[in-house]
N, C-alpha and C positions, 0 to 999 in steps of 0.2 A: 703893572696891569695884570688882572689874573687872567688863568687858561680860559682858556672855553670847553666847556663837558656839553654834551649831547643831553638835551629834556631828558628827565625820566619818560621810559614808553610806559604811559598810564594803560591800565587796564581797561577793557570793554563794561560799559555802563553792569553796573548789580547794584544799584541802589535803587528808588522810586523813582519812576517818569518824571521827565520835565511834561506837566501838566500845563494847559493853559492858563487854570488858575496858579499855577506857581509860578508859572510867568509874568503873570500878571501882578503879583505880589512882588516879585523883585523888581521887577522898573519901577513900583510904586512906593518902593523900601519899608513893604509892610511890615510890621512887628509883628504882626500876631504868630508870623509863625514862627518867629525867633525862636530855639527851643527846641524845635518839633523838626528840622531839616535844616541842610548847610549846602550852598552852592558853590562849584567847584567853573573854573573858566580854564580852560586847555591849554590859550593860547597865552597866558602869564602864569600858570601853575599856580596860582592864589586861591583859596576860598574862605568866601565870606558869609555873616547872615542875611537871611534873607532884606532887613532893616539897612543895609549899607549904604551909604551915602556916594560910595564909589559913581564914578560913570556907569551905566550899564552896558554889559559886554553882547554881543551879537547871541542870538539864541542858539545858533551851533555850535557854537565853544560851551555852550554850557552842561556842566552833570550834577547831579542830585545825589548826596547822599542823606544818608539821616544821621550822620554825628560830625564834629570835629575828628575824630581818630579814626573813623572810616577813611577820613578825606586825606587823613596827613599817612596812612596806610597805603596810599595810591600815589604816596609821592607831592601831592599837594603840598603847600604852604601857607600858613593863617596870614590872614589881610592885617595890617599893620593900624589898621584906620578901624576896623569895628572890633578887633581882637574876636573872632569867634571860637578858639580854644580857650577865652579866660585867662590867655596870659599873652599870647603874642610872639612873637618871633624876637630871637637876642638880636640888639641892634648892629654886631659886628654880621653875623650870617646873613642879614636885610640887605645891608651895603655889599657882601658879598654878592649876591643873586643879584639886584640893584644892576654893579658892574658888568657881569655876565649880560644881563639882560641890554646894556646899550652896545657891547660886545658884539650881539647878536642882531641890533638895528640901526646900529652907527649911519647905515647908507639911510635913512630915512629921515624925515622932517623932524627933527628933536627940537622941542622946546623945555623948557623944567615944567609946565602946565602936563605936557604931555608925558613926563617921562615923572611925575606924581600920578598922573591918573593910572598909570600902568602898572604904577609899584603898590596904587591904592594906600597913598598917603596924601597930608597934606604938600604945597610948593615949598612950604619956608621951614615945616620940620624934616622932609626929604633934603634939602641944600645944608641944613643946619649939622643934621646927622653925618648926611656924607663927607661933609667937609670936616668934621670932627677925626672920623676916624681914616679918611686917605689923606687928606692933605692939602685937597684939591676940593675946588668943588666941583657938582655935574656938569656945567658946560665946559671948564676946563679937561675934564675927563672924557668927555664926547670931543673935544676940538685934538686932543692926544690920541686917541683911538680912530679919527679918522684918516690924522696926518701920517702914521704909521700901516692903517692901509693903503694910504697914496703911494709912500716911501715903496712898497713892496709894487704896487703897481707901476709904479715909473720906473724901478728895476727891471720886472717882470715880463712887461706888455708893449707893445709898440704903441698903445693909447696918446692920443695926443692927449697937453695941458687939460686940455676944457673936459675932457671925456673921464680922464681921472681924476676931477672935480669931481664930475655931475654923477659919478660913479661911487664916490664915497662920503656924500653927503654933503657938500659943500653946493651953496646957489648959484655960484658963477665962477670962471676963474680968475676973476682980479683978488677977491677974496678970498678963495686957495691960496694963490702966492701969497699974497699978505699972510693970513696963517700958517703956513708952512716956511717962511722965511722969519718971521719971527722965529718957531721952535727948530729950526735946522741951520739957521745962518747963511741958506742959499736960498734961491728960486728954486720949484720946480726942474725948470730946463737946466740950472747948473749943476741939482745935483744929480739929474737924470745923465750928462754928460760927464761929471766923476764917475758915476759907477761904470759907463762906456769906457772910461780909461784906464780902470782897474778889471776890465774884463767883465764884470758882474752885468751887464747892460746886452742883453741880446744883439747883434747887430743889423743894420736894416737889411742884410744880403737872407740872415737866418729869417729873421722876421717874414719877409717877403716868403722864403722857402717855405714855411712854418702853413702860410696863408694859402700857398697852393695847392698843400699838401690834401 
């Protein structure tokens, strides 16, 4: 699983306004101004042309600039789906970001629909790719990344079952333990109760103290 790094802190807009005609050309996935400006989205660090077939992103995440290398100057990333640099991002660094980014929203409602639209590719050559070069594919990789935030929360927290569920992106907690007993060989509660016996498990006396604090 790789680290997690902190977003590049992108700079204060210096490129052209987001106009309403410009706006209006990107939900519309105008061409015309293919060429002539490149949109930049905050909250995925991607930028695409204005033509991109992508979902469109909330108009506050969005910046304007007027090239490809303004935009990848600021830390940006070229969308994988309209290539607006002319070449595209290498597909080992995609899957890198790719991973960071579910890293980064494992607690959230993941679907491959939704973690394509984010990465601004297709569902079946995001799964194709990813699974190429980890090993895994993205739901196996999102059900790893959250079972591992569990692990640390049922070490960590006096949370009950369901709460470190519904805490790390799982719908309920019968399917928690089922994924987490598959990948760990215990339930939940058994191996909250190993780490209790090897000391690593807060105890409910600190806990308690912890909470009055």
């Amino acid at each position: 699983m790789t680290d997690l790094h902190e977003r590049p802190a992108y700079r204060e807009q210096t490129g052209p306004a987001l106009t309403d005609d410009i706006w209006n050309a990107i939900i519309a996935n105008d061409a015309a101004l293919d060429g002539r400006l490149i949109y930049a989205v905050k909250t995925t660090g991607i930028f695409c042309r204005p033509s991109c077939k992508s979902k469109p992103p909330k108009r506050e995440h969005v910046r304007i600039f007027r090239g490809a290398a303004d935009a990848a100057a600021q830390g940006f990333r070229p969308c994988k789906r309209c290539r607006p640099d002319g070449k595209g991002m290498p597909d080992e660094e995609w899957i890198r970001h790719t991973a960071k980014w579910i890293e980064a929203h494992y607690a959230e409602p993941l679907t491959l629909a939704v973690l394509a639209d984010a990465q601004h590719a297709s569902p079946y050559h995001l799964h194709r790719t990813f699974k190429r070069l980890t090993g895994v594919t993205p739901a196996e990789y999102i059900a790893a990344t959250r079972v591992e935030a569990a692990k640390r929360r049922l070490k960590e927290t006096g949370e009950t079952v369901t709460e470190v569920a519904l805490r790390t992106g799982f719908p309920n907690a019968a399917y928690f333990s089922t994924v987490f007993h598959k990948r760990t060989g215990l339930s939940p509660t058994a191996y909250r109760q190993a780490q209790e016996a090897s000391g690593s498990y807060p105890s409910k006396k600190r806990t308690e103290e912890g909470r009055s604090c």
